[in-house]
KOLVEXVO-591279 format. One record per residue (C-alpha): residue in one letter; y negated, x negated, z negated. Coordinates in pm, whole numbers, plus 50000, padded with zeros to 5 digits. Example, Ala and Ser with C-alpha at 12.3 -4.5 7.8 and 13.67 -1.06 7.14 Angstrom:
// residues 2
A504504877049220
S501064863349286
//
This chain:
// residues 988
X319827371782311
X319337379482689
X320307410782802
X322107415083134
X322347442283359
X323717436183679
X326167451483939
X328977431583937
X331457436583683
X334097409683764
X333587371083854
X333647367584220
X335097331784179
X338597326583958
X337897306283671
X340317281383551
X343607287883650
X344057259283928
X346797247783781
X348577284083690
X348457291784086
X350067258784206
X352537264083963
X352867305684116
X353147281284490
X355747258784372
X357747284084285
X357227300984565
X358217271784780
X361407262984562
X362217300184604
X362257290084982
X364027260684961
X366447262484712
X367127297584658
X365787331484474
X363827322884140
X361887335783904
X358447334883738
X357327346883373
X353247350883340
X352607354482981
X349607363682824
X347577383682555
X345467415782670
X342327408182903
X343447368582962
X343897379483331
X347667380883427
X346827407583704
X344037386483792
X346407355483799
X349017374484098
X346257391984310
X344127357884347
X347977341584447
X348687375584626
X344887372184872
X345607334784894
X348817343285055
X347867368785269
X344817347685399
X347497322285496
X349267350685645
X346797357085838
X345917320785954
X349497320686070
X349447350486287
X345787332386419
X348397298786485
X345377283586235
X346197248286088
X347027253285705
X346387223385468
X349317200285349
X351377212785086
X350267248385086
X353077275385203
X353347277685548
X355607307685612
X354157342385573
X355347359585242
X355297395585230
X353887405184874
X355277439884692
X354657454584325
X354817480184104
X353967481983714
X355817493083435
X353957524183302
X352017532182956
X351747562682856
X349117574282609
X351217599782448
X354567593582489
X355777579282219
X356627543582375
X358407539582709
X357657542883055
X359337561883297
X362497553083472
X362447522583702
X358477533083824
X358247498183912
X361017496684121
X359987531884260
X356577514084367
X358847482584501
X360517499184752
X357717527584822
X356267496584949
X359207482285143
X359857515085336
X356657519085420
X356037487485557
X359467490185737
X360247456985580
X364257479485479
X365487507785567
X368487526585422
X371397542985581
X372547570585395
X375887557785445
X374937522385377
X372757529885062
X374497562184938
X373637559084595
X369567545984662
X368847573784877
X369967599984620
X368167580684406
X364927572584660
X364787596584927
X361967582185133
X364087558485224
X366717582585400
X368437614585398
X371317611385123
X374837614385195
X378027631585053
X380767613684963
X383467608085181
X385867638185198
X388877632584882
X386697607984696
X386747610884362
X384367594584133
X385657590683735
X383597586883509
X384027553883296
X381567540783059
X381107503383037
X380527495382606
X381447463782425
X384897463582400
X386357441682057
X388597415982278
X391297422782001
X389967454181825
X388257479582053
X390647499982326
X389877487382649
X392587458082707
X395877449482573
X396507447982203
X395037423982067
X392647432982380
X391987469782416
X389517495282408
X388397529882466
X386497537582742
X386597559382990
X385787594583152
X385507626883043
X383957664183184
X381417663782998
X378527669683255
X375697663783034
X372207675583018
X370587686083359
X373847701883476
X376427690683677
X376777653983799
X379627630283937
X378397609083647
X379827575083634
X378377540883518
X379677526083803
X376897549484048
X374817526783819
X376077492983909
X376357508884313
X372447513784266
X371957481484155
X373647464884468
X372207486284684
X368467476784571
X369497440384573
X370777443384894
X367807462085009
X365497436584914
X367397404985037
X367557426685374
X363777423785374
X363817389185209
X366417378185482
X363537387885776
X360897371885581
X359927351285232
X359347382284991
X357517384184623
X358657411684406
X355857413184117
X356677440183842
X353657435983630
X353587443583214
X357487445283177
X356407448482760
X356267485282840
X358797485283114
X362077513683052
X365577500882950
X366567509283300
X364027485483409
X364657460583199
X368257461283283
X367727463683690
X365267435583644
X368287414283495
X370247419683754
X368257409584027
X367497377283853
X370807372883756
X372517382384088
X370087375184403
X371507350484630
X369247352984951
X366807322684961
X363287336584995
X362357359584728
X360237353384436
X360607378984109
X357037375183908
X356767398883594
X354047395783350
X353857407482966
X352277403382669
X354337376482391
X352957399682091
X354467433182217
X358227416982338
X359817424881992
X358527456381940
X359537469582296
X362767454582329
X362117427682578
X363347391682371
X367017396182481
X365967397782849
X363077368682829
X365937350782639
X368527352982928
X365787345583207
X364297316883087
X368267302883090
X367847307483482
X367977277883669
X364987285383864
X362907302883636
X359327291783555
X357227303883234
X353487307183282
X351457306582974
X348257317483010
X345597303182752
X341787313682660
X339647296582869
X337127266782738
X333637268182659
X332917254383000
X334857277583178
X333297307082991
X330247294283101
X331137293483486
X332367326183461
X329097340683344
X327397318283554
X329527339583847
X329537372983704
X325467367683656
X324277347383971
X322847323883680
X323777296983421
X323507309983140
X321417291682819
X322597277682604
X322897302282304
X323887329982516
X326577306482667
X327577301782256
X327497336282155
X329767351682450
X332357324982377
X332317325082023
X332157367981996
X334927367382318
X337447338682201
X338117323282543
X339797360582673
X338037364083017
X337677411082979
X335747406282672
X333557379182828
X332837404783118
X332207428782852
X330137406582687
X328037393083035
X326977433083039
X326227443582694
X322757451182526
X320947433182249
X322737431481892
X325967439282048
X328717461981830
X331137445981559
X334187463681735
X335427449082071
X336947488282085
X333147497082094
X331987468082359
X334427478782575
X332697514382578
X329447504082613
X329977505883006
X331767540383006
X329457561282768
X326657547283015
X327967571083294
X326487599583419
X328427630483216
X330327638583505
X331817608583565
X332267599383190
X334087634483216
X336317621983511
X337327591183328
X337877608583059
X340367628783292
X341717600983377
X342807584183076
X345037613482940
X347007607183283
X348327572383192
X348537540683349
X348387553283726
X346977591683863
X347667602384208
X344817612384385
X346497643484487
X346777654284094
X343207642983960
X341837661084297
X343667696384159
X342927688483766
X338977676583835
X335777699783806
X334637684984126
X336307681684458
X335987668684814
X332737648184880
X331927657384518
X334787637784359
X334837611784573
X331127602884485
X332517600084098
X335097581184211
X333157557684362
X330637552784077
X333657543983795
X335467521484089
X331857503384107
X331657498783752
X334687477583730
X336597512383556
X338977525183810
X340537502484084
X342107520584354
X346227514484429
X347557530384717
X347527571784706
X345987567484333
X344177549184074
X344717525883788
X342617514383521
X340857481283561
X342617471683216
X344877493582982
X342477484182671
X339667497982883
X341797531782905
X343107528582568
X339107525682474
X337967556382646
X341407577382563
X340877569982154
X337537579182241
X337767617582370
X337737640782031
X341007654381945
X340627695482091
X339407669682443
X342707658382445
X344747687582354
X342757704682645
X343337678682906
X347017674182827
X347557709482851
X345707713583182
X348157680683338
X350627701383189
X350027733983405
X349817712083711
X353377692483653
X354717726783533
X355887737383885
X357317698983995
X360027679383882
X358097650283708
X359957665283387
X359477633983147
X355307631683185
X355687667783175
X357217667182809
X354487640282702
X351877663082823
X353207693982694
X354377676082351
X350157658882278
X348837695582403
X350947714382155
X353357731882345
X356347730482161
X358657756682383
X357657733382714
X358107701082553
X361527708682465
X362867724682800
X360887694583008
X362597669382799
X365797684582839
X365207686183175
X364057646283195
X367607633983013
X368937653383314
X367127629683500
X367667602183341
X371807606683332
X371537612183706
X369337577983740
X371827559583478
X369037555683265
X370777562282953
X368117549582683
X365547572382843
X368217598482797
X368337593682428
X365027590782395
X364397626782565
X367577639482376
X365937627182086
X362837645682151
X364617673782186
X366867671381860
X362967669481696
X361307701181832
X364587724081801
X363407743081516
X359757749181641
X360447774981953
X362327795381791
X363687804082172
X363587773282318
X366957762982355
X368077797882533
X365297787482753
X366987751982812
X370527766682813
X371827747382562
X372927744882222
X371857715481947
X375577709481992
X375257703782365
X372177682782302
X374427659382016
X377447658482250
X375317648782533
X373537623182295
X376487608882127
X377877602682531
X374917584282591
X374437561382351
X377967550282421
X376617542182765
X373707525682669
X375427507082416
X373747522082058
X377067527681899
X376007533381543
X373097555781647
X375447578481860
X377997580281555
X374987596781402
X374737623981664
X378657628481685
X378417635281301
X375287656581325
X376897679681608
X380417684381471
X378577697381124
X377417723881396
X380517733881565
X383477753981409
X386627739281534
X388157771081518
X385647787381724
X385597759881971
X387937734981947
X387347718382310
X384037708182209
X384857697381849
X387537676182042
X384987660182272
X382757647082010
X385677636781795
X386497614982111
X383167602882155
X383057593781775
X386767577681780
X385447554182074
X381947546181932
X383787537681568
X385907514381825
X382827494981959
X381367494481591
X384807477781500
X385847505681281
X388927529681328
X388657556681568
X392297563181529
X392007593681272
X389447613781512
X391867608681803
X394457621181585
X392357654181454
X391427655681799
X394287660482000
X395527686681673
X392727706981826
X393957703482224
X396547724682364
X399867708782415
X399597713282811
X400617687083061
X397627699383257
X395237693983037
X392857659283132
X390997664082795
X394187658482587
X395617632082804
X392177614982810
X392207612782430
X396207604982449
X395207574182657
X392217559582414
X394737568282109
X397207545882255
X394737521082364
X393927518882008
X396987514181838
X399217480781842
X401497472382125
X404337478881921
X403597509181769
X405947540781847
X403157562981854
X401027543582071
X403827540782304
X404817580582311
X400797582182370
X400447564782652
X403837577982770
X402167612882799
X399017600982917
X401037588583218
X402697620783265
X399287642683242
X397407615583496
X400607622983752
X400627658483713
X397077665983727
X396027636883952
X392977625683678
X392707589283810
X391267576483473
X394237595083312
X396997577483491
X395587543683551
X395627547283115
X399237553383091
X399907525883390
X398237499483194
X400427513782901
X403667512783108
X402977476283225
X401977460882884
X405167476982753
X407637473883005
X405977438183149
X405967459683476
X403167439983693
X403747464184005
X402037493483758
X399367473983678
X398897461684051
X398667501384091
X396317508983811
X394057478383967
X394327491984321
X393427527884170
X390667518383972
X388897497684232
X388977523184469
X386907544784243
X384877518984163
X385527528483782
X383947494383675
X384897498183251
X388707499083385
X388437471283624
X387307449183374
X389897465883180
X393077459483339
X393137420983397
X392787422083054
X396167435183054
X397347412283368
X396167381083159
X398287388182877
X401577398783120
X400957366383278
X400657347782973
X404677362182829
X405447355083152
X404447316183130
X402157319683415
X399437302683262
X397197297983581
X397307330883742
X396007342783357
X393707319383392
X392747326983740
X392527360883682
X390577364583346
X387937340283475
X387527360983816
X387127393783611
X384637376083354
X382357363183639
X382187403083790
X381417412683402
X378637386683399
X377147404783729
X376967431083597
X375467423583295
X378447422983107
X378767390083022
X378147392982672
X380417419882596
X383747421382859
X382587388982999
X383187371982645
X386757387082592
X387837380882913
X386617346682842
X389147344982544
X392567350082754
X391257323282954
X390857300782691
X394187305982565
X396037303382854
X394157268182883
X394467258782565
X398587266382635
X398327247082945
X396707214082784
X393517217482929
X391397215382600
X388047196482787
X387937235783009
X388447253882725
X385847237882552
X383457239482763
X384157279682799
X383847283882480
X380787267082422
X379257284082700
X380097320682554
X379337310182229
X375697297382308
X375257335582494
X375007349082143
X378007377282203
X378637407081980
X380057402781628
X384167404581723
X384167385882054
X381937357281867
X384637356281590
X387247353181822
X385327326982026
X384587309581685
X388187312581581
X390117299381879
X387237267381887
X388577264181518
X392097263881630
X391067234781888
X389547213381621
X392487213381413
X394757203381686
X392177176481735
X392317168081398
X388227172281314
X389497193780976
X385407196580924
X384977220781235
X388067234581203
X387317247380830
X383787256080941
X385417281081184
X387397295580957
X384827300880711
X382117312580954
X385017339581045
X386257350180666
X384677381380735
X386807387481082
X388697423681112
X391567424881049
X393277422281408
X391087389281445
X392767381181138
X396277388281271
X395847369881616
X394147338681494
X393547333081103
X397497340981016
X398627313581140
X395847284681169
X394697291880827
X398217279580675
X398307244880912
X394907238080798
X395837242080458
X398737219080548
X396627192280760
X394797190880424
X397957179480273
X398317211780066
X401917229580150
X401507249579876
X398827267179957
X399627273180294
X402507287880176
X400497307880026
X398687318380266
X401847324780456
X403117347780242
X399787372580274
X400327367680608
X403937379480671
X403187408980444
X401107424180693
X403277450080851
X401027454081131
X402777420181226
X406017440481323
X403817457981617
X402717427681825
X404377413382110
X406387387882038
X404207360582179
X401727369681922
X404177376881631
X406167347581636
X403397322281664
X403267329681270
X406527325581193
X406707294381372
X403757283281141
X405627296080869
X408507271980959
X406207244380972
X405107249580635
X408637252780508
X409037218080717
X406487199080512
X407547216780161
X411027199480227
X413287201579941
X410937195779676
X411067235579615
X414547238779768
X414997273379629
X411527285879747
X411517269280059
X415247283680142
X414237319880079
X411347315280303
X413767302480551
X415537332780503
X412867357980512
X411367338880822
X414667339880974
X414867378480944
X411487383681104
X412657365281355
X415107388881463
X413467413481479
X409867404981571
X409097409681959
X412337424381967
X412627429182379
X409987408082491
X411927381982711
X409057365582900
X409577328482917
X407057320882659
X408357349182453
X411847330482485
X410407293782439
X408637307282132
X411907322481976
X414427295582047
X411497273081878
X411647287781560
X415677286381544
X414957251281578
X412617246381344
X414367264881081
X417657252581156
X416847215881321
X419097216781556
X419027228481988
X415747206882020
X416947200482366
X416667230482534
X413457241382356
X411867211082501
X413297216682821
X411527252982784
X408297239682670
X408907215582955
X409297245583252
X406797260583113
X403927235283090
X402987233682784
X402297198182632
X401367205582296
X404527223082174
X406177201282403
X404857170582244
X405647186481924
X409267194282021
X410187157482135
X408757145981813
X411077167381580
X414037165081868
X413397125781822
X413337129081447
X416467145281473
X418307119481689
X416987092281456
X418397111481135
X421597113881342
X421947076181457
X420757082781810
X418037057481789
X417727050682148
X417787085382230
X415017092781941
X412647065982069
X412437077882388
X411737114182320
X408917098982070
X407297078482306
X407267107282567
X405527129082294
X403437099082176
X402157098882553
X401407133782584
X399727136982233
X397357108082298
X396207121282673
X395687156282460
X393897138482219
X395707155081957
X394727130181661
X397417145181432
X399897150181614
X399327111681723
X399527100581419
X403017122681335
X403917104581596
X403507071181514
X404727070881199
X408037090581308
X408367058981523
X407077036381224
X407926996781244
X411136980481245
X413626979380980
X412106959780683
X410886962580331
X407196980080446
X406116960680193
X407136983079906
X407976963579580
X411296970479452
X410786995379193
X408867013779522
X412037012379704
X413397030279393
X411147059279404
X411437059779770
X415137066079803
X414147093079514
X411567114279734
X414177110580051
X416497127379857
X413697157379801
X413197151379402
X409767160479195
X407527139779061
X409047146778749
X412307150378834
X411747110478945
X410467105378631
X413327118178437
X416197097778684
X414437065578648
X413097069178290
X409257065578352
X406087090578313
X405497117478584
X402087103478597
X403607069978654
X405777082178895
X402797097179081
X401237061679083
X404157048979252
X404287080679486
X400797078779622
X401067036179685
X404397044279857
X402527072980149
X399557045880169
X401837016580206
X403907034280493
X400757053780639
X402337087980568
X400577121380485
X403387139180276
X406117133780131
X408227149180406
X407057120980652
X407607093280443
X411287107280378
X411397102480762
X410457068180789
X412597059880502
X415487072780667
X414317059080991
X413957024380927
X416747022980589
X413867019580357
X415487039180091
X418187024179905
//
C-alpha cells in the first residue's frame, strides 16, 4: 500500500451530504415561514455531524454576506441573513458521566450578548442575570416579595397530596436551604429562567432568523436536557431553528430517549440520519484530502479498514505501511508523531475535557507566550486542536479519548492535580471535584462537590445536585475531616439529597437517602431535622404511590405544638392533603394549617389550609384567594394545584364547563412547563369527567387518547385507562371496557374507590351476571374509606348498587331487600352535607331507584343540570314507571325523549333498554302458549325452579323456555322482559 504524508488533515470539499444540507435549508426556511422548528442530526462517532452544521453554518454566512454586498442569491436558497449560535454539551474524561450545567446554553447566550443580538435588563431578566451575569447586573427582588419554595413532582391525580381527594398531593416548601448555603430556592426560579432564555432568544430571533445548534446532547446535563424541551416545546417566534446532534448508541445510556421521544412528536421537527458514506464517496474524499485519486487497492483498503465513517478514512489517508489492528491506535499515529512538547501539550489538553480556555492551558503549560502559541499552532495544523472562541476543542472526542487513554496512569494523576491547583481558587466547583476526585484528593473532592450541588440548587439543576451529593455520600469516610471542612453533616448531605430528588423527580432513589439519614439522626437530639426528612420521605412515598401518612404522623409527634411554627403547619398541610376529604383528622389538619399560615404569614402554609377550607366548606372565594396568593409567588406546584381543587368544587356544584374550562387551562400551563405528563395528565382527568357528565364523549375521547399515547406515570395512566373503560361500557364495546379493567387490576386502592367500585359491578351486569356484580358490590361497600368521600364520589356506588338490586328483581327477594336496606342506610349518611346540585341530583337518584318512585323531579335535576346520560337513564325508569302505573301516554313520551338522547350519545345499551322498555304493541310476541305461561311466572319474580315446581316441569326445562322467551322479546334479563310483559299484557 501507498503511503501518504501530506499536510492537510481534513477534505477541503464536503463529501456526500447534498441531500443532508437541503434538508438543514428546508428547515430552515419552514422555520421562517411557518414558525420555530426543530432539527435532530444523528449519527455514530467520526460520521461528521459537526462537519454536517459548520458546512450549513459557512454556507449561510457566505449568503450573509452576499446580502450585505446586495449580491443576487440563486433560487430557492435562503435569502434572509440567519445569525448562527452554539454551544456543546460537555464530556468530561473523569467525571463519572455528565456534563456541566446548561454549558451549552452558557455558550448560546455568551454568543448572543456578545454579538448584541439580546440584552437583559436586570429587571426584565431577573432570574438570567443571576444566573448569566454578562448579560447584566442582577437585581433584588422587589421590596415584600416573598418567594416559597414549592417543588413540582408527579402528583397521583387521586392518590398523591397535591389536589382534592381523590386529587391531592404533597408538595410544597420548606426551610431547608440546602447545600451551598442560603437560597430563595423555589422550582418556580426554574421555570422564570426558562422564560427568560426563551424570551431572550425570540428577542434576537424577532430582529433576525436565528439557529440555536447545541451539538452532542448524548452527554448533555439533565438541566440541559430539560431547558432544551422547553424551548422546543414552547417557542412561538417564527425564525429560529433548534439543531442538536447525538449519537443513537449512547441515548439510552445517558438518558436522552424520553426527550428524542417527545421531539420527534413536534410538528416541525426533522430527523437527520447520517449514514457511512459509499465506496465512491470514500474515494472522492481521499481524492480531496490527497490532491490525487487514489488506486484502486488503496481506494479498497481505506474503505473496507474505515467502514464508510469519514475520521477513520482521514486517519486512514495519513497512516504508514501495514497500518495497526486498533482504530484506538490509528487514531494515534498522528499524535505520537509530534514533537515531545507538543505531544506534552496535547496531552495537557486532554485531561481538561471537551473545551480548555486559553487563559487556563496558558497558566497550566510548560511553555508560554510566543512559546505556546508555536505548539498551538503545530496540533491546530495537524487537524488535533481547532480553536473556539477564547479556547480550544478537540477536532473529535475519540481523538481526545485516544490520546487521554493514552497518558500512563501517575501522567494523569499529575495533570489532574495540577488543573486542580489552578480551579482551586475559582468557583468552577464541579470540574474542580472531577479533577481533584482522578488526582486523588479525597478531602478536595468532597468540599468541591459539596460546593457544586450548591451550584447546582441555585441553577435548578437538581440531577447534577444528586449527582454531586452523591459524590459526596461516597468519599465521606476517606477525609476523615472533610465534612468539618464542608460544614456539614452526612445528615445535611441526605436531607439535602432526599429534597432533591423530589425535585428532580427520582422518588424511590430519594426514599433511599431519607432512610439512610434518619438512621443518622437521634430524634431526641434533634427532632427538627428528623421531622424534615420524615416530611421529605412522607411526600416521596406519596409520588411512589405509597402512604406517607405514618411519617407525617411521627413527624409532627416530634414538632412543637406552636401556632408559629411553619415546619409543623407545613407538615399539617401535606397530612391533610393526604388523607380523604371526609376524614376528621384531615379536616382538624388543614384547620390548623390555616391558622399557622395566618398567624405566621407562610404563604405556602395558608394557601394549604385555604384549599382545605374550600374543598370542605365548597367556599370558592378561599380558593379564589389561595389562586390569587399562589400566583403572585409564582409557586408553580400550587398553581397547578388548586384548580385541581376548583374543578372538583365546580363539578358538586354542576358547573360542568367552568371545570372543564378550568382543568384544561391549568393542564396546557403544566404541559409548558414540562409537566404534561405528570399534573398535565391529572388535570386532564377532571376534564374528562366533567365532559363525560356533560355528554360530550367524542372530547373526552379524544383527551384521553391524547394523554394516554404521552406514556404518563403509573396512577394517572390507570386513571386515564379506567375512565376510557368507563366510556366503553356506556358505549356498550364490553371488549374495551373489560380490557380496561383488567389492564388496571393492579390500580391503588383510591383508583379503586373512584372508578373500579362502581363500573366493575355494571360490567358484570352488562354481561348479564347480577350476581356477580352483586358481588362485587358487596367488597365494594365494605370499604370504609367509602364513608370519607364527598358525596359526589360516594354515592355514585350506591347508585350502582341500586342498579344491581334493579336487575336482581325479586328473584332473590330477601337478598335483594337487605341490600336495599343497607344501600338505603349509606345513603343517609354518605356525603352527609354536601348539597351541591350534583350532590343533590345524585341523592334524590338513588331514593328513586331504590324506592321507584319521584322520577320526576330527578329528571328535572338531571335536566338543570345537563347531564344526558343519567337523564336519559331517568326518563327511561320514570317511563317504566308510568307504564307499570297505566300512564301509557305519559310513559311513551318520557321513553322517546330518552330514546333520543341515548342514540345522539351513542349509548348502545342504554339504546337498546330503551327500545325494549318501549317494545311493540300489545300482542302475543310470538310466544307459544306454554311461553306465555312461564312468562307471567318470571313477571311475578319466581326461579327457575320455583317455575318448575308451579307448572310441574324440569328446572332445566323451564330454563329452555326461559332463554326462548328473552330471545323472542329481545330482552337481556329477566328484569326487562318482566317489563315488557307488563308493558304490552304479555303475561297472563
Amino acid at each position: 500500500m501507498v503511503a501518504f504524508r501530506v499536510d492537510r488533515v481534513a477534505s477541503p470539499v464536503y463529501i456526500g451530504r447534498d441531500e443532508a444540507l437541503e434538508t438543514l435549508a428546508a428547515t430552515m426556511r419552514t422555520a421562517i415561514r411557518d414558525g420555530p422548528a426543530v432539527a435532530l442530526v444523528a449519527g455514530e462517532a467520526g460520521i461528521g455531524k459537526t462537519r454536517l452544521l459548520t458546512e450549513f453554518t459557512r454556507s449561510l454566512n457566505e449568503r450573509n454576506e452576499r446580502n450585505e454586498r446586495n449580491e443576487r442569491i440563486e433560487p430557492g436558497l435562503l435569502n434572509e441573513p440567519v445569525r448562527v449560535v452554539e454551544g456543546a454539551c460537555t464530556e468530561f474524561a473523569s467525571s463519572g458521566g455528565e456534563g456541566f450545567a446548561y454549558a451549552p446554553f452558557v455558550a448560546v447566550l455568551r454568543r448572543l450578548a456578545k454579538d448584541g443580538a439580546a440584552t437583559a435588563s436586570a429587571r426584565e431578566y431577573r432570574e438570567l442575570t443571576r444566573w448569566f451575569p454578562g448579560l447584566g447586573e442582577p437585581s433584588a427582588p422587589d421590596a415584600g416579595e416573598r418567594r416559597p419554595r414549592t417543588d413540582i413532582g408527579r402528583p397521583h391525580p387521586h392518590t398523591d397530596p397535591g389536589g382534592p381527594h381523590p386529587h391531592t398531593g404533597p408538595g410544597g416548601p420548606h426551610p431547608h436551604t440546602g447545600s451551598g448555603g442560603p437560597h430563595p430556592h423555589t422550582d418556580t426560579g426554574k421555570h422564570r429562567l426558562y422564560e427568560e432564555v426563551l424570551a431572550l432568544i425570540e428577542e434576537a430571533a424577532a430582529r433576525r432568523p436565528l439557529m440555536v445548534i447545541v451539538e452532542d446532547l448524548h452527554w448533555a446535563d439533565a438541566a440541559s436536557r430539560e431547558l432544551f424541551a422547553f424551548l422546543a416545546r414552547n417557542l412561538t417566534q417564527p425564525g429560529i431553528l433548534l439543531v442538536t446532534t447525538y449519537r443513537p448508541d449512547a441515548t439510552r445510556i445517558n438518558h436522552l430517549d424520553p426527550l428524542l421521544t417527545e421531539l420527534v412528536r413536534g410538528p416541525r421537527t426533522t430527523t437527520l440520519r447520517l449514514p457511512r458514506l459509499g465506496r465512491n464517496d470514500v474515494g472522492r474524499q481521499l481524492a480531496a484530502i490527497l490532491g490525487a485519486v487514489p488506486d484502486g487497492p488503496t481506494l479498497d483498503h481505506v474503505y473496507r479498514r474505515s467502514d464508510g465513517n469519514p475520521l477513520f478514512v482521514e486517519a486512514l489517508a495519513h497512516a504508514e505501511e501495514g497500518t495497526p489492528d486498533s482504530l484506538r491506535e490509528l487514531l494515534l499515529q498522528a499524535p505520537r508523531a509530534l514533537p515531545a512538547p507538543a505531544r506534552r501539550l496535547l496531552g495537557l489538553a486532554s485531561a481538561g475535557g471537551s473545551r480548555i480556555a486559553h487563559r487556563l492551558l496558558e497558566e497550566l503549560a510548560d511553555e508560554s507566550g510566543d512559546g505556546l502559541d508555536a505548539l498551538i499552532r503545530v496540533l491546530v495544523d495537524h487537524g488535533l486542536l481547532v480553536p473556539d472562541g477564547d479556547g480550544y476543542t478537540f477536532r473529535h472526542a475519540l481523538i481526545r479519548h485516544a490520546v487521554y487513554e493514552d497518558l500512563l496512569p501517575g501522567e494523569r494523576a499529575r495533570l489532574h492535580a495540577r488543573y486542580a491547583e489552578a480551579l482551586s481558587t475559582g468557583d468552577a466547583y464541579a470540574e474542580l471535584a472531577a479533577h481533584a476526585a482522578a488526582a486523588g484528593d479525597h478531602a478536595s473532592t468532597l468540599v468541591a462537590a459539596y460546593r457544586a450541588a450548591g451550584q447546582a440548587r441555585r441553577s435548578y439543576a437538581y440531577q447534577d445536585q444528586v449527582q454531586m451529593l452523591e459524590r459526596v455520600i461516597d468519599w465521606w469516610d476517606r477525609p476523615p475531616d472533610a465534612g468539618a471542612r464542608a460544614g456539614v453533616d452526612l445528615g445535611g448531605v441526605r436531607t439535602e439529597a432526599a429534597e432533591a430528588c423530589m425535585f428532580s423527580g427520582d422518588y424511590e432513589r430519594g426514599v433511599e437517602h431519607a432512610t439512610a439519614g434518619l438512621a443518622l439522626l437521634d430524634e431526641h437530639r434533634a427532632p427538627e431535622r428528623v421531622a424534615l426528612l420524615l416530611e421529605h420521605r412522607g411526600r416521596l412515598l406519596h409520588r411512589l404511590n405509597s402512604i406517607g401518612t405514618p411519617d407525617f404522623e411521627r413527624a409532627l409527634r416530634l414538632l412543637p405544638d406552636d401556632p408559629d411554627d411553619t415546619q409543623r403547619g407545613r407538615v399539617l398541610g401535606v397530612l391533610a392533603m393526604g388523607l380523604l376529604p371526609g376524614s376528621a383528622t384531615g379536616q382538624r389538619a388543614f384547620d390548623e394549617a390555616l391558622r399557622v399560615g395566618r398567624r405566621t404569614g407562610d404563604a405556602t402554609v395558608t394557601v394549604r389550609g385555604l384549599l382545605g377550607r374550600g374543598a370542605r366548606h365548597r367556599d370558592l372565594d378561599a380558593l379564589v384567594e389561595a389562586s390569587a396568593l399562589a400566583e403572585r409567588l409564582e409557586g408553580y406546584d400550587l398553581l397547578l394545584t388548586v384548580p385541581m381543587y376548583e374543578a372538583t368544587l365546580h363539578t358538586r356544584d354542576g358547573e360542568y364547563r367552568r371545570a372543564i374550562d378550568t382543568a384544561l387551562a391549568a393542564a396546557r400551563r403544566a404541559r409548558r412547563f414540562g409537566l404534561g405528563l405528570s399534573r398535565g395528565a391529572a388535570l386532564t382527568s377532571y376534564a374528562v369527567r366533567a365532559l363525560i357528565l356533560t355528554g360530550e364523549w367524542e372530547r373526552a375521547t379524544a383527551l384521553l387518547d391524547e394523554a394516554l399515547t404521552q406514556s404518563p406515570p403509573p396512577v394517572q395512566d390507570q386513571v386515564l385507562r379506567s375512565m376510557a373503560g368507563q366510556l366503553a361500557l356506556m358505549r356498550g364495546d364490553l371488549r374495551a371496557a373489560e380490557a380496561a379493567l383488567v389492564e388496571t387490576e393492579d390500580a391503588p386502592h383510591d383508583v379503586s374507590m373512584y372508578h373500579q367500585y362502581r363500573w366493575r359491578p355494571l360490567l358484570a351486569l352488562a354481561q348479564g351476571d347480577p350476581e356477580r356484580a352483586d358481588r362485587l358490590l358487596g367488597r365494594a361497600l365494605a370499604d370504609p374509606g367509602l364513608a370519607e368521600l364527598h358525596g359526589v364520589d360516594s354515592l355514585p356506588v350506591l347508585i350502582t348498587g341500586a342498579l344491581v338490586q334493579r336487575a336482581r328483581g325479586d328473584a332473590h327477594g330477601p337478598a335483594v331487600t337487605a341490600r336495599r336496606t343497607e344501600l338505603a342506610a349509606m345513603g343517609r349518611v354518605f356525603g352527609v352535607g354536601d348539597d351541591g346540585a350534583y350532590d343533590q341530583a345524585l341523592r334524590m337518584c338513588l331514593h328513586a331507584l331504590l324506592d321507584d318512585t319521584g322520577w320526576d323531579e330527578v329528571i328535572a335535576a338531571w335536566r338543570e343540570l345537563g347531564q344526558p346520560y343519567e337523564l336519559a337513564q331517568s326518563l327511561l325508569y320514570g317511563g317504566q314507571a308510568a307504564l307499570l302505573g297505566g300512564d301509557r301516554d305519559g310513559g311513551r313520551t318520557l321513553l322517546d325523549e330518552a330514546a333520543k338522547l341515548a342514540a345522539t350519545l351513542g349509548a348502545a345499551p342504554l339504546t337498546r333498554e330503551i327500545a325494549l322498555a318501549a317494545g311493540p304493541a300489545p300482542g302475543t310476541g310470538g310466544l307459544t302458549p306454554r311461553q306465555h305461561d312461564v312468562l307471567a311466572l318470571i313477571a311475578e319474580g319466581l326461579s327457575n325452579r320455583r317455575i318448575a315446581e308451579r307448572l310441574h316441569i324440569s328446572p332445566s326445562t323451564a330454563g329452555v323456555h326461559v332463554s326462548h322467551i328473552l330471545a323472542k322479546l329481545g330482552a337481556t334479563t329477566r328484569t326487562e322482559a318482566a317489563a315488557i310483559a307488563h308493558r304490552n299484557g304479555l303475561a297472563r
